[in-house]
N, C-alpha and C positions, 0 to 999 in steps of 0.2 A: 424148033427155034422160030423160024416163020412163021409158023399157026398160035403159036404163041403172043409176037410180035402185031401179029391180026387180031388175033384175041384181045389185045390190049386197046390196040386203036379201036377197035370196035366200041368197046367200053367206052373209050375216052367219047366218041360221037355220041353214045347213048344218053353220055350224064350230059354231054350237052343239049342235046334233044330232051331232056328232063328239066334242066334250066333252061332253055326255053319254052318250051310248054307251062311249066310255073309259073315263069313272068308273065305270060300270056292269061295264065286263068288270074292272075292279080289284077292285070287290066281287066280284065271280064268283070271282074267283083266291081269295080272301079265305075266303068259303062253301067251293070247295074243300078249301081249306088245312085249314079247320074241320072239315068233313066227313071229312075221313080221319083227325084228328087224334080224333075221335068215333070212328071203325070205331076205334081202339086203345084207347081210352080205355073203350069197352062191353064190350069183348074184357076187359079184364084186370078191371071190374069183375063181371063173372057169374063170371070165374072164383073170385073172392074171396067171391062170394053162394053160390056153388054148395060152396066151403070152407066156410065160417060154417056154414052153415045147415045143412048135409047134406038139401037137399031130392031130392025124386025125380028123376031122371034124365033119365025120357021129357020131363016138361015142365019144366025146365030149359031141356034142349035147344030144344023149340020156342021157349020166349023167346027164346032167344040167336039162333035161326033168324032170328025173326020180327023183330026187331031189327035184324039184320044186312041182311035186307031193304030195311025202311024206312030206315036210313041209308043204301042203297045207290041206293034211287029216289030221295032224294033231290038226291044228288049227279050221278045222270043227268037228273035234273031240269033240276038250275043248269047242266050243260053241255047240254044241249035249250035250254033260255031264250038263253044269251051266242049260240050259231048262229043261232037265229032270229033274234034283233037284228042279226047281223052279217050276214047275207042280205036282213034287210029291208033294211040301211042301205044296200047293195047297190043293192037295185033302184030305190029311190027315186032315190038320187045319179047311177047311171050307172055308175057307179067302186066300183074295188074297196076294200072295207074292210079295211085292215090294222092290223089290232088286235092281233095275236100271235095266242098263241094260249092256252089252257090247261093243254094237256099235250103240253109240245116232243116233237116228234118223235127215233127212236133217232137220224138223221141229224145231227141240228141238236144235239143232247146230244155225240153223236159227236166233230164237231168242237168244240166249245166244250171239252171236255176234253182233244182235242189240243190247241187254242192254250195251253189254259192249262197242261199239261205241258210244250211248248215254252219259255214265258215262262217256268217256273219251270226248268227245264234252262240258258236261256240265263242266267238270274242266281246258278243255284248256279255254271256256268263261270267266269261273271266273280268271283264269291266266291273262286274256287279260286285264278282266275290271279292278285287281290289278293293273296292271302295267300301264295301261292309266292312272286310278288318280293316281299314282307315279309320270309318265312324266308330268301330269298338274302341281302337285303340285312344281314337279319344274319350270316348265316354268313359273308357277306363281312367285316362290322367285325368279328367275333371273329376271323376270320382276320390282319387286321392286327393286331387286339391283342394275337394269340398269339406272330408275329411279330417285334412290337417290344419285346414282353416277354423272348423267345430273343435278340435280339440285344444286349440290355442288359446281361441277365444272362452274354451270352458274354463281353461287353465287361468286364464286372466282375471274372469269372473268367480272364479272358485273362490266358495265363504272360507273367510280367515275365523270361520269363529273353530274350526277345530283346531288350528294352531292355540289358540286363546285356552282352549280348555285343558 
């Protein structure tokens, strides 16, 4: 009943230690996001400081260097940090941590753009084949109405001279 009762709380701390470490690799995604969203955002401001200003050259460059650096350690930082947590939570648990990951691999991109090509191929098809039997189905009633339109008017036009004879 005791070992049980441990068993249990254990659990209970685990899946917390699980939702915790989730929300942690969500900000991780998040920081990334930010961080590259920074490399383009430093990128096009030096270049509008280096327009403005007309400063020197050499050290221009070094800032822009030096910059591109430290947002670069940074963001190997935050993906160093989410690994570590996911190796600890690792070995602590026993079991594997499947968290995703940060940066899908070419494989996993791969096909996620095939499926989603496929799904969009298979619903422009059915798009297609909607709207062909739409344009039959009218090409069909304008064909009757062409139809019954010639026969009316032949009927109108029809020589009286056989009644006559």
């Amino acid at each position: 009943m005791n070992n049980d009762r441990q068993d249990i709380r254990y659990e209970e701390l685990y899946k917390r230690l699980l939702e915790k470490s989730f929300a942690l690799h969500e900000s991780n995604k998040r920081r990334i996001r930010n961080g590259l969203i920074q490399l383009g955002v430093f990128t096009v401001l030096m270049i509008l400081i280096r327009l403005i200003t007309n400063s020197d050259r050499v050290v221009f460059m070094i800032i822009w260097v030096i910059g591109m650096f430290a947002i670069s350690i940074y963001l190997i930082g935050v993906e160093y940090f989410d690994d570590s947590v996911r190796k600890t939570l690792e070995e602590v648990s026993e079991r594997e941590a499947d968290m995703g990951v940060l940066f899908p691999d070419s494989e996993q991109m791969r096909e996620l753009v095939q499926s989603r090509i496929h799904e969009r191929h298979e619903e422009m098809q059915n798009r297609i084949h909607e709207r062909h039997e739409e344009i039959q189905s009218r090409i069909h009633d304008k064909q009757g109405e062409i139809q019954s339109r010639y026969i009316d008017h032949w009927r109108a036009n029809e020589p009286e001279s056989e009644d006559k004879q």
